[in-house]
N, C-alpha and C positions, 0 to 999 in steps of 0.2 A: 353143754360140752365145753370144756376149757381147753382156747389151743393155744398150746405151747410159743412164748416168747422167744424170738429170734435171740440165742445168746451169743451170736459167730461176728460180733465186731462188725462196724463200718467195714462198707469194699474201699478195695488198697486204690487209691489213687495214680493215677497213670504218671510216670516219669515226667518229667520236666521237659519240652519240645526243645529242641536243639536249634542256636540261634541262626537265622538265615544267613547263607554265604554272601559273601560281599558279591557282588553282581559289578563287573567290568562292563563302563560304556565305553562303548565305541562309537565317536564320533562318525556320523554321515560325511562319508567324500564329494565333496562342491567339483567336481574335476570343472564342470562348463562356468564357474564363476572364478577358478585362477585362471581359465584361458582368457573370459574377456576381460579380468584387470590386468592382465598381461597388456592384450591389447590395447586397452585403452591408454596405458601407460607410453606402450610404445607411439602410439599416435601423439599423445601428451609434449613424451621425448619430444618428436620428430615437427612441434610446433614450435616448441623453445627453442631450436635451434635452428628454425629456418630465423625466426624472429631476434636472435642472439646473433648472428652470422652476416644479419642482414643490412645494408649501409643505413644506418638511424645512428646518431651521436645524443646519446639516452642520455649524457651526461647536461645536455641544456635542459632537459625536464627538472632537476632540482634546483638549476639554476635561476628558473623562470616562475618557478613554484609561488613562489610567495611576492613575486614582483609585483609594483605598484599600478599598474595596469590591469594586470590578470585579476588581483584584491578587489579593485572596482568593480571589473566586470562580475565577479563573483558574487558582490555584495546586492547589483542590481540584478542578477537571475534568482534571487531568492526574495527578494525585495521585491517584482515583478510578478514570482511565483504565488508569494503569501497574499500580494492585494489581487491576483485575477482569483486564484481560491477562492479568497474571503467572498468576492463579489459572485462569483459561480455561487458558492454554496447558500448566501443569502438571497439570491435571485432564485433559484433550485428549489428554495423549502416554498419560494411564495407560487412560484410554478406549479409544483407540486400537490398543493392547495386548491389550486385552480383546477389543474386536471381531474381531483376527485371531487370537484363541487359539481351539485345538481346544477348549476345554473348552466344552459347548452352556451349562452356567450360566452366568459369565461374558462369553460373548458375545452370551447375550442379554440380560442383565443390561443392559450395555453397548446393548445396540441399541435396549431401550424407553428406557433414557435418552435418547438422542441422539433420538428419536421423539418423546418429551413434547416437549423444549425446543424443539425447530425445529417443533414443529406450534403450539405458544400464542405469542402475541406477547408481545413483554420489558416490553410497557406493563404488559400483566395479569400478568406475573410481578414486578415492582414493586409492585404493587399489593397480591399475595398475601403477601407476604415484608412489607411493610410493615403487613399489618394481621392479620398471624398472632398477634398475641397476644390476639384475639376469640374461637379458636377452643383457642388453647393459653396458657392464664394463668402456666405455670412454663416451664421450660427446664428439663429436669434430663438430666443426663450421670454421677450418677451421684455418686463420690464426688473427682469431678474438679471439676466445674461444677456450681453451680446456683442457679438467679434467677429473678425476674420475666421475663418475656417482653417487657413493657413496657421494661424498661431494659437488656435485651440489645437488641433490634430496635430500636437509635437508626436514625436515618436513613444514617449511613455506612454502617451494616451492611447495612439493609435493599438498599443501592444497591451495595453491593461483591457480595452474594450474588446480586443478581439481574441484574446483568449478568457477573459471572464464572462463575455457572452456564450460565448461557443461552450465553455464550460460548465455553466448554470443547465442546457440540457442534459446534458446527462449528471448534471447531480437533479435534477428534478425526477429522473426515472427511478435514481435510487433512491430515494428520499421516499419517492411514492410507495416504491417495492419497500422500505421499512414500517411505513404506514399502517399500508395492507397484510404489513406481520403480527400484526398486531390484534388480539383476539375483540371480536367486533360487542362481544360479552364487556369489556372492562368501557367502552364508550356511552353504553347502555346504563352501566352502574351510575357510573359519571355522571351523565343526565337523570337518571333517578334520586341521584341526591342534590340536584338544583344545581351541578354545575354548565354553568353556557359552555359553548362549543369551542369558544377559544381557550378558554380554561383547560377545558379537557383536553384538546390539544398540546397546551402548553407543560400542562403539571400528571399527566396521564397519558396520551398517546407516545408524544416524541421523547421522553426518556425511556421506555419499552421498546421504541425503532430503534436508540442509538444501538445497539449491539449489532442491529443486521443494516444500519447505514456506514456503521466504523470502517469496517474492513475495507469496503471498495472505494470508500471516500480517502482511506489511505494510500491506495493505489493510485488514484486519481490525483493524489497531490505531487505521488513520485513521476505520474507522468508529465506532469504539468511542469516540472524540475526542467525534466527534458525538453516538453514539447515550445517550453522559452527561447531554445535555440532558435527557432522560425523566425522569431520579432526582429533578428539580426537581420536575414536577407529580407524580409518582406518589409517591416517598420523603421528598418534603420536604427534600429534601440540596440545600443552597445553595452551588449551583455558578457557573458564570459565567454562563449566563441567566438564572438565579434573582436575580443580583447586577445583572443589566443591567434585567431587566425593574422589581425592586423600586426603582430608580434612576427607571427613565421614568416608575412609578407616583408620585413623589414628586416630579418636577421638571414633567411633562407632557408628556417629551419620549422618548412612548414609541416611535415609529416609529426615532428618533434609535439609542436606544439598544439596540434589534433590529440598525440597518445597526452597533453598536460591537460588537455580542458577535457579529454576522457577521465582522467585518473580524478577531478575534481568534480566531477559527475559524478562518480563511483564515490566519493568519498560523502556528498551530500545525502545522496542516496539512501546509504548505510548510514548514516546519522538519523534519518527522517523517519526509514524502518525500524530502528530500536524505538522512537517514541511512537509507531505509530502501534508496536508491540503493546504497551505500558497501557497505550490509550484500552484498545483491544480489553485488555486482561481487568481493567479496569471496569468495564461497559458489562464484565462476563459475572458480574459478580448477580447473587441469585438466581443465573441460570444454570450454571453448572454445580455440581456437588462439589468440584475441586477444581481451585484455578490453575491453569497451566503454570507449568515449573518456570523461572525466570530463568535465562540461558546461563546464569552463575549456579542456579540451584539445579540445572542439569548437569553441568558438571559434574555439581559435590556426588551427586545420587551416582552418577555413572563411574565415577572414583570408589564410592562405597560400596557402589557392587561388583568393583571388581575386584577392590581389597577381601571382599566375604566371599568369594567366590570358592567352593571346596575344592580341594587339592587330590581328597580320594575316590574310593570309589562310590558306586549311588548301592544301598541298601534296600532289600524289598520289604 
């Protein structure tokens, strides 16, 4: 049987859909985040002008700014800062060392160390170190060294020992915490391919830690900016509060030159943080898929997207 070929044409094809209406957003109302920057503004206000209003004659802080006292002292709270650092941190890695060796002398050695120092505060280790030559009238090492106590323990010394002792524990904790970050697989490989333990340490553990030693060793150095200010009362090392405060004693403009040796705190500070950024961002490289925007190239991005930002409405 022969059936008949369909001769009725293709079916008609549906109209063309009609384009979606523009869809108006409407922005979410924050009502409880303009009341607390309301507030916080007014509180803001109501600081400035107690602190505007208030008897300080602001005008000797740029007076004194760059005076030849204050420069000194400046130059030796960073001077001060860089060498108890240096000395913290290379006492720290060998501490550090200690504390994860099998050997129990060693690493306990290492453990009541880090135990004295973080258990006394750095004021009374100032203290001690500066007035050790009551208790010890020579120094002797021997046929290396030897002197008066008095004129080894100057105040530099006194302030370099006792904050770069003090500081070598807790960079040994961090140091170790980068250590132990470190995948216990890549130490193994190491020694599977004939390299010694210091090798591996050297060319394979500690550049894998710096990433997670960076950051709080950066911290650590901004405190240490600060915690210089001690060496003044306890060591007698005439640092930049030492210069600021003996200034306000002489002129009367002592509150003055507290807010000048803050402001040059603040200023050191933020200098130390942008490289300690750089460092960071640096150390980040093969751990991240993308390194963090530099705070120029935040900008650009945050300018760009707010120049592309549409102006109409959102389309579904």
């Amino acid at each position: 049987m022969t059936v008949p070929l369909d001769k009725s044409g293709p079916a008609d094809t549906p109209p063309p859909a009609a384009e979606p209406e523009t869809i108006k957003a409407i922005p979410v109302r924050h009502y409880g985040r303009w009341i607390s920057a309301a507030v916080v503004l007014a509180l803001l206000a109501l600081l400035i002008n107690a602190f505007a209003t208030a008897n300080v004659r602001y005008s000797a802080i740029p007076d004194y700014l760059f005076n030849a006292t204050v420069i000194e002292g400046l130059g030796k709270t960073v001077l001060i800062s860089v060498l108890a650092m240096a000395l913290g941190l290379a006492l720290g890695i060998v501490l550090a060392v200690m504390r994860l060796s099998k050997n129990p002398v060693t690493s306990s050695v290492a453990w009541g160390y880090i135990w004295f120092f973080r258990g006394t505060p750095v004021y009374v280790q100032l203290l001690l170190w500066f007035n050790l030559a009551l208790i010890f009238p020579y120094i002797n090492l021997g046929p290396i060294y030897r002197d008066e106590m008095s004129d080894f323990m100057t105040p530099f010394m006194a302030a370099l020992l006792g904050l770069g002792l003090n500081e070598a524990a807790y960079m040994s904790e961090i140091v170790r915490a980068g250590i132990q970050s470190v995948d216990e697989g890549q130490t193994e490989a190491s020694h599977a391919l004939g390299m010694s333990q210091g090798k591996t340490l050297r060319r394979i553990v500690l550049p894998q830690a710096m990433r997670v030693i960076v950051p709080p060793t950066g911290n650590e150095f901004i405190n240490m900016l600060k915690t210089s200010s001690l060496a003044a009362a306890a060591a007698q090392y005439l640092e930049l509060l030492r210069s600021t405060s003996d200034i306000g004693q002489t002129t009367g403009a002592t509150v003055e030159m507290l807010f000048l040796a803050a402001t040059w705190y603040l200023i050191l500070t933020s200098v130390f943080s942008v490289g300690q950024f750089y460092l960071e961002r640096y150390y980040a490289r093969g751990s991240l898929r993308a390194l963090p925007l530099t705070p120029w190239q935040k900008v650009k991005a945050n300018l760009a997207s707010f120049s592309n930002r549409p102006s109409g409405g959102v389309t579904a």
